[in-house]
C-alpha positions as CSV (number, residue, x, y, z in Angstrom):
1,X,1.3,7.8,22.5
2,X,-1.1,8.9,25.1
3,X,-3.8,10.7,23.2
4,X,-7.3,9.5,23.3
5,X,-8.8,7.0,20.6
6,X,-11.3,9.9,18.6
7,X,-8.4,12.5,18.8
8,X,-6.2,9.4,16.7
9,X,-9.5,9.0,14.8
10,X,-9.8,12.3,13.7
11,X,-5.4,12.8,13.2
12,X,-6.3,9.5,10.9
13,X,-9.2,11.2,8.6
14,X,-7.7,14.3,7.9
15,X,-4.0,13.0,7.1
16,X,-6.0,11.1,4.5
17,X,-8.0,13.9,3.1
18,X,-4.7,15.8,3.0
19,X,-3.2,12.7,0.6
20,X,-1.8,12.8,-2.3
21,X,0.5,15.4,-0.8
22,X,0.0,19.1,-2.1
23,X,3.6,19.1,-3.2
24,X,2.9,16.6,-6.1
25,X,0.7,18.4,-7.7
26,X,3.1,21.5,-8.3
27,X,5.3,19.2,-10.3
28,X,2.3,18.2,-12.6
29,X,2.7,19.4,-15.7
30,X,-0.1,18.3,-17.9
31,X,-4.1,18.7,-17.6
32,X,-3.9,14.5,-17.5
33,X,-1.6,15.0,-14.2
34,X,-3.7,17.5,-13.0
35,X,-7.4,16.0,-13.1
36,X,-5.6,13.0,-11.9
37,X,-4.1,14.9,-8.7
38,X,-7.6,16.0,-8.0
39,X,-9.2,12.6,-8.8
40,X,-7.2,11.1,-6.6
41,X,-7.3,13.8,-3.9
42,X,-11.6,13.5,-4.2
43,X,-11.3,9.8,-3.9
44,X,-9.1,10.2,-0.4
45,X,-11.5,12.7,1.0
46,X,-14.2,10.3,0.1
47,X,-12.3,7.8,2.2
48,X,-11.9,10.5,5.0
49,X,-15.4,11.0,5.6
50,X,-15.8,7.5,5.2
51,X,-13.7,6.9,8.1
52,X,-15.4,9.5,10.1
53,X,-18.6,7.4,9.3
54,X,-16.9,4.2,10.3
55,X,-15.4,5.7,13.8
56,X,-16.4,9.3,15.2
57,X,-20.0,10.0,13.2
58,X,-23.2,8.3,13.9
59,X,-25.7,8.2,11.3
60,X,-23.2,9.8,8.7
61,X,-23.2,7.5,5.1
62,X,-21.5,9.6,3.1
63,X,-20.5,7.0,0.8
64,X,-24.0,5.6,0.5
65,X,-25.3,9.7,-0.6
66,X,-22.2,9.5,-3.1
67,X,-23.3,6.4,-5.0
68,X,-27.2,7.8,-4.7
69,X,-25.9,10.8,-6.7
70,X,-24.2,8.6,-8.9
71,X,-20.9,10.3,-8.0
72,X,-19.3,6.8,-7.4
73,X,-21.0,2.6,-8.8
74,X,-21.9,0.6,-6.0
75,X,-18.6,-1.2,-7.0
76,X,-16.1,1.1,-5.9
77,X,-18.3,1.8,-2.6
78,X,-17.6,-1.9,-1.6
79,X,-13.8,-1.4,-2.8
80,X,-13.5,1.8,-0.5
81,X,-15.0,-0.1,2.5
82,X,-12.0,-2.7,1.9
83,X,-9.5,-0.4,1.9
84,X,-10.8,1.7,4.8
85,X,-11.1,-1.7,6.7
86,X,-7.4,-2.4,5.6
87,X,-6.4,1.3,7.1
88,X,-7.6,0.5,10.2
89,X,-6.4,-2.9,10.8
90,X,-3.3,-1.8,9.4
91,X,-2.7,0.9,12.5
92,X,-3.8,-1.7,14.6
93,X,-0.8,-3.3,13.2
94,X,1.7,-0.5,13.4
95,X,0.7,0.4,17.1
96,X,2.3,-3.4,17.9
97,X,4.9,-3.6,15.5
98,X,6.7,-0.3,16.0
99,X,8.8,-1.3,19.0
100,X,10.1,-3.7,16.3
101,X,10.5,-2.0,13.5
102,X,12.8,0.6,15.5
103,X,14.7,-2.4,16.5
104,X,15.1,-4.1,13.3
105,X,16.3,-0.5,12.1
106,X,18.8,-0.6,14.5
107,X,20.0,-3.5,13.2
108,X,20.1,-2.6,9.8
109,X,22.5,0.1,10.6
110,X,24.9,-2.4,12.4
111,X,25.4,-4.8,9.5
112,X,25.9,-1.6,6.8
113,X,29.4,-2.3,8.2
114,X,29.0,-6.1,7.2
115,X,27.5,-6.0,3.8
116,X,30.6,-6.8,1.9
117,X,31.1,-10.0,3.9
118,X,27.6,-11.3,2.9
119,X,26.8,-14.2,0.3
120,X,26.4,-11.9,-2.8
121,X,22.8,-13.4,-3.5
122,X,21.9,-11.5,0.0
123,X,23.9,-8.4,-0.7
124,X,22.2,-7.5,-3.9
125,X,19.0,-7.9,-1.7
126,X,20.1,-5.7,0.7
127,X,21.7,-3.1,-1.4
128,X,17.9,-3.3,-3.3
129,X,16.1,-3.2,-0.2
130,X,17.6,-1.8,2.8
131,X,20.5,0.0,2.0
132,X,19.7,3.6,1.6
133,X,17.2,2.9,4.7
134,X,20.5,1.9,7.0
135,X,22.1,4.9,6.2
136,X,19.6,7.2,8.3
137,X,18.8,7.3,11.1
138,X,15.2,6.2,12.7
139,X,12.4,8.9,11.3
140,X,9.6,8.1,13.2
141,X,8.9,9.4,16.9
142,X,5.6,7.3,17.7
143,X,3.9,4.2,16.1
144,X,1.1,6.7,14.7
145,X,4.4,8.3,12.6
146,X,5.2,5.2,11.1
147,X,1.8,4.3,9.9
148,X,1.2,8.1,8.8
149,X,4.3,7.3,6.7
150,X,3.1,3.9,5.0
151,X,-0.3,5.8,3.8
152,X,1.8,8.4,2.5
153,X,3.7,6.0,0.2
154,X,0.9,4.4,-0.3
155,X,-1.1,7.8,-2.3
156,X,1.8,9.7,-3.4
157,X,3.5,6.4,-4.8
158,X,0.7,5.6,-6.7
159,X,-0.2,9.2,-7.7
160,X,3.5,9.4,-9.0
161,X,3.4,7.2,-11.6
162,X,1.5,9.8,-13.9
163,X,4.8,12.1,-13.4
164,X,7.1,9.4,-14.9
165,X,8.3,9.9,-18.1
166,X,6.8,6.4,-19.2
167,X,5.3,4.3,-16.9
168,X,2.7,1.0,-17.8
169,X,0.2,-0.9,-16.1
170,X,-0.4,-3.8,-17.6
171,X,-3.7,-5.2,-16.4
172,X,-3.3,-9.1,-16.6
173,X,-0.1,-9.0,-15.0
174,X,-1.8,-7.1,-12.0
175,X,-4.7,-9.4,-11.6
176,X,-1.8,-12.8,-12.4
177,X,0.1,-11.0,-9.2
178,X,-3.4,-10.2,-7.4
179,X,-4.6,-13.5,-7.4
180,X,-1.0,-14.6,-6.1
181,X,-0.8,-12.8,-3.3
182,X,-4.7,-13.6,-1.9
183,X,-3.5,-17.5,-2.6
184,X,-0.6,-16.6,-0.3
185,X,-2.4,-14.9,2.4
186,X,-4.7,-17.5,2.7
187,X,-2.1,-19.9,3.0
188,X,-0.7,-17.7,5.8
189,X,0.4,-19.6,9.0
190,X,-1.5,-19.9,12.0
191,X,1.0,-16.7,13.9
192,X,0.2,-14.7,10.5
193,X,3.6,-15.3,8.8
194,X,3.7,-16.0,5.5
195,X,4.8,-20.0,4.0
196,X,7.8,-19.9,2.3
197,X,7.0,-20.0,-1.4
198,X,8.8,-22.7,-4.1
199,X,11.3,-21.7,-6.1
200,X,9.0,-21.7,-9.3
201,X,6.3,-19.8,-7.2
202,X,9.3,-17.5,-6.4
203,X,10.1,-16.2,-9.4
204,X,6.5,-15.9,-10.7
205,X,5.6,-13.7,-8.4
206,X,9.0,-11.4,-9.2
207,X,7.8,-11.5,-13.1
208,X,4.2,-10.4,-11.9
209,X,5.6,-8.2,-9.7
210,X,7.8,-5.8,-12.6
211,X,10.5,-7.2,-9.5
212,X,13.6,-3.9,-11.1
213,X,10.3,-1.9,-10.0
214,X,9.9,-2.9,-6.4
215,X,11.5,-1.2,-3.8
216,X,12.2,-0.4,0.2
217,X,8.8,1.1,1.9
218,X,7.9,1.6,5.4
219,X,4.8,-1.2,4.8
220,X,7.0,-3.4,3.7
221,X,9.8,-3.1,6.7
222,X,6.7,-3.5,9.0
223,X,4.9,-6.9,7.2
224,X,8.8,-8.2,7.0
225,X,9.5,-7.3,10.6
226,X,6.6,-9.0,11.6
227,X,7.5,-12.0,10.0
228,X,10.5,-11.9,12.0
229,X,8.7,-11.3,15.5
230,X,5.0,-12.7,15.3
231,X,6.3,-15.7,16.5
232,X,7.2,-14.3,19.7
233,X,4.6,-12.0,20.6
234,X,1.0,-13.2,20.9
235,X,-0.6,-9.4,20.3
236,X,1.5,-9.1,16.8
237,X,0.6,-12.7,16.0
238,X,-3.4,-11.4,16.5
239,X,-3.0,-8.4,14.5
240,X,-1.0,-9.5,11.4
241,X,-3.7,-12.4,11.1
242,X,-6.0,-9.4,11.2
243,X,-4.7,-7.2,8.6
244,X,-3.7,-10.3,6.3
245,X,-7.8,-11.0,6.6
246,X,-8.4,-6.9,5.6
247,X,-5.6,-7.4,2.9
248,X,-7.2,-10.6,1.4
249,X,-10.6,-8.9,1.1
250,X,-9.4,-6.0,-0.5
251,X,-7.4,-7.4,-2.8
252,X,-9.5,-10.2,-3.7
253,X,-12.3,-7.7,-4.4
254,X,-9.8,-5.5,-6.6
255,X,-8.7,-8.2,-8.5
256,X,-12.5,-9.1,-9.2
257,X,-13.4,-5.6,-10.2
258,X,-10.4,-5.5,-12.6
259,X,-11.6,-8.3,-14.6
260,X,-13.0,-5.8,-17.7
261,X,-10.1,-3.6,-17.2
262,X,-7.4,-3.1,-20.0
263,X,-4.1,-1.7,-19.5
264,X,-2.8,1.9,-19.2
265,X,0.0,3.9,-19.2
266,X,1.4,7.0,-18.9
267,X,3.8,8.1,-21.6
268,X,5.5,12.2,-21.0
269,X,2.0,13.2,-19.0
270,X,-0.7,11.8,-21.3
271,X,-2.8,8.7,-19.8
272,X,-2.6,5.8,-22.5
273,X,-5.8,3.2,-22.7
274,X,-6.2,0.1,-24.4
275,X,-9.8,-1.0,-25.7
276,X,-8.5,-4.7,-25.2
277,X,-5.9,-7.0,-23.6
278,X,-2.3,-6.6,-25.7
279,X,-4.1,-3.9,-27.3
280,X,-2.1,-0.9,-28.7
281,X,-2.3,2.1,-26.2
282,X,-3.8,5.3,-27.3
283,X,-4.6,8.7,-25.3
284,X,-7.1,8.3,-23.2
């Protein structure tokens, strides 16, 4: 990709003004899914300007005016910073690791034809993770297409939960597998890569995670692809130690500002709230 660093800059802000995508919200139903379309569409044109700010504005705070007009708490100013900071170090990431990515695609589509002669243990893996990738072909055109992809997943994923017929978030769990995954990232090796976890360690993070829940995702083929090539390359070392750093300070703030949040769920579009942990959910 040839074109100049503002031009990727400004591609950048408005793909994330534009998220969650304009299709979702014709397939919300209720006034719940609805305000939370818009709430989450407001928060990522928040984080646009933000970016602008950050990279192609001087003297621009729009996030500063927002909590002086008590729009937004000083709290999820800092948690907005984090994730902008994780944005950025995670195209830093993607302009490295595409080459690789591509590669390692490649490869999946070669041992489709294989996957019946695996150890079963690593065939229900692959048939969870990378099977339905295999079967088509490469999407992405540039490393900028890839990463537009991963923040994609990232807002409509976590706007579609409210369009699932029952879908809960229960709170403790989410800070139990927070607080794991900042232990691993600090842990992290030296190239970036992550240690290999004990068996017990293993399987708590699976519980934590709501494992029948997690799935294949573009961010995920990148950060295991990397943990496959870092080794190798210097640069992709460099920026995977950089993006674990953005990823450990977002997440250690998140799980920090979660601390006096309940749990929630979304049952046939209505937005469930407890008023304390194991509490019995009611509409919000």
């Amino acid at each position: 990709m040839n074109q100049k660093i503002p031009e990727i800059d400004e591609q950048i802000a408005q793909l994330i003004a534009s998220l969650p995508s304009s299709r979702l919200l014709q397939q919300a139903k209720t006034p719940a899914q609805i305000e939370e379309w818009h709430k989450a569409r407001q928060t990522q044109i928040l984080l646009a300007e933000c970016w602008k700010s950050k990279w192609l504005v001087k003297d621009y705070y729009p996030v500063e005016e927002a909590v002086k007009r008590q729009e937004i708490s000083q709290l999820k100013a800092e948690l907005m910073y984090c994730s902008l900071n994780e944005k950025k170090a995670r195209w830093e990431l993607c302009k490295v690791a595409e080459k690789y990515v591509k590669r390692r695609h490649a490869l999946l589509q070669i041992w489709t034809g294989y996957v019946e002669r695996f150890p079963k243990p690593f065939a229900h893996f692959w048939y969870k993770f990378f099977h339905q990738a295999s079967l088509r072909q490469y999407p992405f055109q540039s490393a900028y297409d890839l990463f537009a992809e991963t923040l994609k997943e990232e807002a409509d994923g976590s706007f579609s939960l409210c369009l699932e017929p029952y879908y809960e978030v229960p709170m403790k769990k989410w800070r139990q597998v927070g607080k794991q995954y900042t232990q691993l990232l600090a842990r992290s090796e030296l190239d970036g890569t992550y240690p290999q976890l004990k068996k017990a360690e293993e399987q708590r993070l699976k519980t934590n995670l709501v494992w029948h829940k997690v799935g294949f995702s573009w961010i995920g083929m990148v950060l295991w692809t990397c943990q496959i090539e870092a080794g190798n390359d210097p640069l992709l070392s460099k920026q995977l130690v950089a993006y674990n750093k953005s990823s450990w300070e977002a997440l250690s703030l998140g799980v920090l500002a979660s601390r006096n949040l309940h749990g929630w769920a979304w049952h046939k579009g209505e937005l469930l709230c407890t008023d304390k942990a194991g509490g019995t959910y009611r509409k919000a």
